[in-house]
C-alpha angles and dihedrals in degrees: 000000000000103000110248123276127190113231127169094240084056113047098167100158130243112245106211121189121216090016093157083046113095087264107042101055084057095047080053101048092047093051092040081048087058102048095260123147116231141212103193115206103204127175109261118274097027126139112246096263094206140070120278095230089052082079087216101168109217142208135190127224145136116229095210087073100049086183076078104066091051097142099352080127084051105141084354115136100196138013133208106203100209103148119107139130108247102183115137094182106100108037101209100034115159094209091069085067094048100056108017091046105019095038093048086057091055092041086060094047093060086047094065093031084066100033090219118182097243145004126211102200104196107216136150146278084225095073083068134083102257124224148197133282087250089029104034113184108245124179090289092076118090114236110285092172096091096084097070088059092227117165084209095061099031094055100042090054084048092056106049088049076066088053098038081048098050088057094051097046110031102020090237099173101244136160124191126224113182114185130209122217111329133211145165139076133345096037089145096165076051086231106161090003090063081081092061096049092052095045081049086051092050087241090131106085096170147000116239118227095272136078143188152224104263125196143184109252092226089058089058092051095046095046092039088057094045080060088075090074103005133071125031131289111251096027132108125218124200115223118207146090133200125051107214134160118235097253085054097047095039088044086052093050087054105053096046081055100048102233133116109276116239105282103205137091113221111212105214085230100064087029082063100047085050085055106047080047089062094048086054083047090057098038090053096041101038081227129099126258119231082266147358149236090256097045083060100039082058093041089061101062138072105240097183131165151188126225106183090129098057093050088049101043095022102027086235102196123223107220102187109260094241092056089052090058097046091056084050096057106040091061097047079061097049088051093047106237097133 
């Protein structure tokens, strides 16, 4: 099946998940920017995030009752699947399997309900092997996540096995995109953003032993919608950019905001024992800590990749990091949250 193409003659309209999401309003705005037209899934009861003139068409519908989404795809020809739950406190939490794995199946039934000409499913790095800086993970490396014993990663593992399996078996024409860290404007939750206001806040005291791959949000977007007509179906494509530890990344954002970096080294050791103390924390209170055992044991890794393959098959584009945290920034400060 030919990917699908938008054409003026042909103006079926692009369903996005999880279009009101950080992600999402970027993903929007790049398809509006491109003369799409767009079918915005938004959560019930949201305010239309975008403005009136744009002409988004929106539904409303929660992916944790895929009964829900019956014919939201209805007359779509694409759809970029965005919606997920992220959240890694706590570490077991149910909800994760109802909307990043149930409501991925649904997600694919209305796929081939609508027999739409391509699908963009929106993972992870995470559901790759990491790497080092010299020796970064890439598609190639099986799933390591398992041992923190994280809902977020195992589901959405989990979920993009439904999608790998839907274009084996029954041949939906589906490409991968699995972004690193993301940062940049329009983080309303705030979601990553939430670590540049606290190192603003001087919250941050020190930086444990690990890093990670970090990206500009936009470049996400851009390379997610070239996925409606580039890459291979079938294939996953890691989005980021920039491999950074956690001393370097939390030093740069520092300095661009103009506030003392966190001073201190973690030892993952110390880091761990604070960890398995929050845990205790969360197990005796029934609420969770500021963090977990497993936020540390990822913290203090180095989950680095490479994305050669996205910037040869998606023209992923490599916004310089900094960049990526001014705009950040800036925006945090226009919305008044600082």
């Amino acid at each position: 099946m030919t990917p699908f193409i938008p054409h003026p003659l042909n103006p079926a309209p692009v369903l996005v998940t999880g279009a009101n999401g950080f992600l999402g309003r970027h993903l929007v705005a790049d398809l509006h920017g491109r003369g799409h037209s767009v079918r915005a899934l938004v959560r019930p009861g949201t305010a239309p995030p975008f403005p009136s003139e744009w002409g988004i068409s929106y539904v409303e519908a929660d992916l944790s009752r895929p009964a829900a989404l019956v014919s939201v795809a209805e007359g779509c020809g694409a759809i970029i699947h965005a919606a997920a739950l992220a959240s890694v406190n706590p570490a077991r939490n149910p909800a994760l399997w109802a909307v990043n794995v149930e409501g991925t199946r649904a997600v694919l039934a209305e796929a081939r309900r609508a027999g739409v000409g391509r699908l963009v499913y929106v993972g992870t790095a995470n559901v790759f092997g990491f790497g080092t800086r010299e020796n970064p993970g890439d598609e190639t490396r099986p799933y390591a996540g398992a041992r923190y014993g994280l809902d977020y990663m195992d589901s959405k593992r989990a979920a993009t096995n439904l999608v790998l399996q839907a274009v084996a078996d029954e041949q939906l024409p589906a490409v991968l995109v699995h972004p690193t860290f993301m940062l940049g404007p329009d983080d309303a939750k705030p979601t990553s953003g939430a670590l540049l206001l606290e190192i603003y806040r001087g919250k941050v005291p020190g930086y444990p032993p690990g890093g990670k791959n970090y990206v500009h949000v936009r470049d996400v977007a851009h390379a997610t919608v070239n996925a409606l007509n580039l890459g291979r179906v079938g294939e996953s494509y890691i989005l980021g950019n920039e491999n950074l530890s956690y001393r370097e990344a939390f030093t740069l954002m520092a300095g661009l905001l103009n506030v003392a970096p966190p001073r201190w080294p973690l030892p993952a050791g110390l880091a761990q024992l604070y960890g398995e103390l929050c845990s205790l924390q969360t197990r005796l209170t029934g609420r969770p800590a500021r963090l977990n055992a497993a936020m540390t044991a990822v913290a203090n890794d180095g989950h680095y990749f490479g994305v050669e393959k996205a910037r040869r098959e998606l023209g992923l584009r490599q916004t310089p990091i900094a960049e990526a945290i001014t705009d950040a920034f800036a925006w945090f400060r226009a919305q008044q949250y600082i």
